[in-house]
N, C-alpha and C positions, 0 to 999 in steps of 0.2 A: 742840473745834471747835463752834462755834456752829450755831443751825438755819440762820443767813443764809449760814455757809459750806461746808452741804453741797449737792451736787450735787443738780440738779431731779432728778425722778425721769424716765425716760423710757416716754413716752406710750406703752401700749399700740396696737402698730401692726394688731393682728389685725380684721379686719373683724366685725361684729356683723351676727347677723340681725334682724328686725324684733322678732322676741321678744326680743331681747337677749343670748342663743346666740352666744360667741364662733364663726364660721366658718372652715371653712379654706380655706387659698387657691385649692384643687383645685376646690372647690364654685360658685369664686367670679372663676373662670379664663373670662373670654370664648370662645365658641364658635371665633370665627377661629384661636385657636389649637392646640384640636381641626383643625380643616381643615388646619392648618400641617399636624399631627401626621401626618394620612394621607399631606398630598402627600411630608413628607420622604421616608415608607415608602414610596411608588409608584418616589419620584424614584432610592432607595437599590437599589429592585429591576430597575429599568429600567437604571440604572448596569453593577449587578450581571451582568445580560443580556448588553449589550453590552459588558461588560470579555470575557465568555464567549466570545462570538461573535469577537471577533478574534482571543485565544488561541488558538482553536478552529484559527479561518483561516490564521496560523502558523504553528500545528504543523502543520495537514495542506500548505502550501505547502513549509514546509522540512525538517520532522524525518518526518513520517508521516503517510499518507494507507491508506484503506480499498478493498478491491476484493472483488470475487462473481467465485468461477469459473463463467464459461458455455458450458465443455464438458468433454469427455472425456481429454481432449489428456494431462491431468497425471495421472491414475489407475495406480494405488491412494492416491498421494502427496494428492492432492488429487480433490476430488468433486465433479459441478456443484453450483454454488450455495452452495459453503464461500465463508464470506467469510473474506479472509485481510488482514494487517496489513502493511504493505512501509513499509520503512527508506528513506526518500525522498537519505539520505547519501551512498548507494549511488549513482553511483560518484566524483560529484565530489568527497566528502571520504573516502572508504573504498571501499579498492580493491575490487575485484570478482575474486573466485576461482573456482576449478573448485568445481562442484557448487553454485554458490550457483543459485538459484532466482531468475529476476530479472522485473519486469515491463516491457515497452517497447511503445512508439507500433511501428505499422505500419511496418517501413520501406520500400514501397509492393509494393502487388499483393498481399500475403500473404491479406488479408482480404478476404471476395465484401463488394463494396457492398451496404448493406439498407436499404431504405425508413425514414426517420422515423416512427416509429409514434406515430398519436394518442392523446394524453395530454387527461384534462380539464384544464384552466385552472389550478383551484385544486390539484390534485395535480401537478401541474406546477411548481407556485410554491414548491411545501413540499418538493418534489423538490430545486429547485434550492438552494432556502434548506440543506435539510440538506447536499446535496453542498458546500456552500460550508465548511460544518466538519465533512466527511469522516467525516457518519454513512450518507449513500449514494454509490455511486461508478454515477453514470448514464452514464459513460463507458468503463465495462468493457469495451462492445461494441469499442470502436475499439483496446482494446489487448490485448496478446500475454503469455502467463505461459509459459515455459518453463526449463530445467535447462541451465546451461553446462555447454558440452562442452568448448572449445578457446577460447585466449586470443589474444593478437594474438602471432603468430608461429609456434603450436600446428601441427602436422601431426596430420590427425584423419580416422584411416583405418578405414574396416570391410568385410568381416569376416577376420579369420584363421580359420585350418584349426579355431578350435575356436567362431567364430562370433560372438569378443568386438570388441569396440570399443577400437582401440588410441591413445594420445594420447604421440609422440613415441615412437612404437614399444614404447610400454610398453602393457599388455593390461592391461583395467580388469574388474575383479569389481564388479559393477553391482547392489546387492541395492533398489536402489530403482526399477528397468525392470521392468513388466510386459507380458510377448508374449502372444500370440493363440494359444491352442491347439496342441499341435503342432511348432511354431515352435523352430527348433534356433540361430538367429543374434537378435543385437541388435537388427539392421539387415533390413529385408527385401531392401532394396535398396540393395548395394554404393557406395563412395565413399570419392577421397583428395582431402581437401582441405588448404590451407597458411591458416590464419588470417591475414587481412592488418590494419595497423596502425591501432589505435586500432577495432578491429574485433572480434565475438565469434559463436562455432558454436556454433549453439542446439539441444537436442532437448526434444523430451515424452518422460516417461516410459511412458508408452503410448506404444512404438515402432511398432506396426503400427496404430495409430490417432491421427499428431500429421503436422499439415502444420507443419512443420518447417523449419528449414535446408535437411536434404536434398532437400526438395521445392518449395523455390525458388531453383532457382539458374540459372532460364531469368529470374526479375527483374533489374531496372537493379543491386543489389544481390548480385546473386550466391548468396543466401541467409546474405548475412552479415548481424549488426546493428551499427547503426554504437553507437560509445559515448554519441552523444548524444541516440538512441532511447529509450533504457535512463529510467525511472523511479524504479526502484531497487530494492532486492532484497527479497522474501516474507521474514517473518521469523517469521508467526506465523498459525496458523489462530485466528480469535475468534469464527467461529461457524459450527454450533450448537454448545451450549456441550460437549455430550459427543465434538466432535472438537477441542477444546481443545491444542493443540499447538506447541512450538514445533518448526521447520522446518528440519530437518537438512542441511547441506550435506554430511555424508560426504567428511571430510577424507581418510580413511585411503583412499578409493579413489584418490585422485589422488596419495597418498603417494610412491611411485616415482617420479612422472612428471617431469622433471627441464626448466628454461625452452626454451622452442621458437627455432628460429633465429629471428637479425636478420632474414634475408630473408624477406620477407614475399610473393612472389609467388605469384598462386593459379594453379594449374593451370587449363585449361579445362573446365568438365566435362561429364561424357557427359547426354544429357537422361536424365530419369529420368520413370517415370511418377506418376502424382497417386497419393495415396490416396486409399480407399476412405472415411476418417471426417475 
């Protein structure tokens, strides 16, 4: 092959500096594309954020939301100011059993109305912003955490001769009720009620300290909760972290207890008096 039939050579493409320093192309890279470089990283982080922020919104709309106990009501089970984890499934796609632990809106009167309390501005905004992905629940105040007792059809009677709470005439060993001093019954104050349909009997485990079923049953309500109250069932304490738990429903108490009748009419009941907590 001839010099006429070889191939030109191909021209060095590398940039030269003014000493004549072949350069590289990094050195020799326009500034705009630095700029590219940051906005991609802002625009990747801001992405990032907001893929967060909806997930977030999601899972606390349909799988799991966050709440703060703000009394006594559940003790020793639960403490003020435990924040606990609730299974938002609970009960439209997963039934709801005895001893589950559930949260639900007011079903009216249970709760004393409390004044809005002033918040600043910007704590207020970062309030709402987190409640939106269910790192605070600023609406605790308006709802209710208690322990199912009775299901829709349940007869849920107290006390027998030896002071227990009995559900379809079966006598329930309760190691999760703590009484008041003294205190030889579950119940301080007697009651037979018939759970009506699509309906649940609710107590605190602090029996002598939960305004409870038993002690609304002068509301429109009767002191039942309807099922579409219901939020969904406690399933886990998340903080502080040394009461780290998950939330026992205590199958074995309900073990015996065998389905409550189809009829569901509730008896009328005698008034009872308020508690004290």
């Amino acid at each position: 092959m001839t010099n006429q039939d070889a191939l030109p050579e191909r021209p060095d493409r590398r940039p030269t500096t003014a000493s004549g320093d072949t350069a590289s192309v990094a050195e020799t890279r326009p500034k705009r594309k630095k700029l590219r470089g940051w906005k991609a990283f802002l625009r990747d982080v801001a992405v990032i954020l907001v893929a967060a922020v909806v997930i977030s919104f999601l899972i606390k709309t349909f799988l799991i939301r966050s709440f703060y106990i703000p009394s006594e009501s559940m003790q020793d089970t639960l403490q003020v100011n435990d924040r606990i984890i609730v299974n938002e499934l609970v009960p439209n796609l997963m039934p709801i059993e005895r001893g589950d632990i559930v949260v639900f809106r007011d079903p009216g009167g249970w709760l004393d109305p409390e004044p809005e309390p002033e918040q600043n501005p910007v704590v207020a905004f970062f309030d709402w912003l987190l409640s939106i992905i269910g790192l605070t629940a600023p609406d605790s105040n308006d709802h209710l955490i208690k322990r199912v007792i009775g299901l829709p059809g349940d007869n849920v009677a107290c006390c027998n001769e030896f002071g227990q709470m009995m559900v379809n005439g079966v006598p329930l060993e309760e190691p999760y009720v703590l009484l008041s001093p003294g205190a030889t019954k579950v119940s301080r104050d007697d009651f037979d009620v018939t759970v009506p349909e699509d309906s649940l009997w609710v107590m605190g485990d602090n029996r002598y300290n939960s305004q409870d079923s038993r002690y609304n049953q002068d509301k429109p309500g009767k002191g039942f909760v309807p099922f579409d109250n219901v939020v969904g069932r406690a399933i886990l304490i998340s903080w502080p972290i040394d009461r780290w738990t998950w939330l026992d429903n205590y199958p074995i108490v309900f073990s015996g207890v065998e389905e409550g009748s189809s009829e569901t009419s509730t008896p009328q009941p005698e008034p009872t008096p308020t508690p004290t907590g």
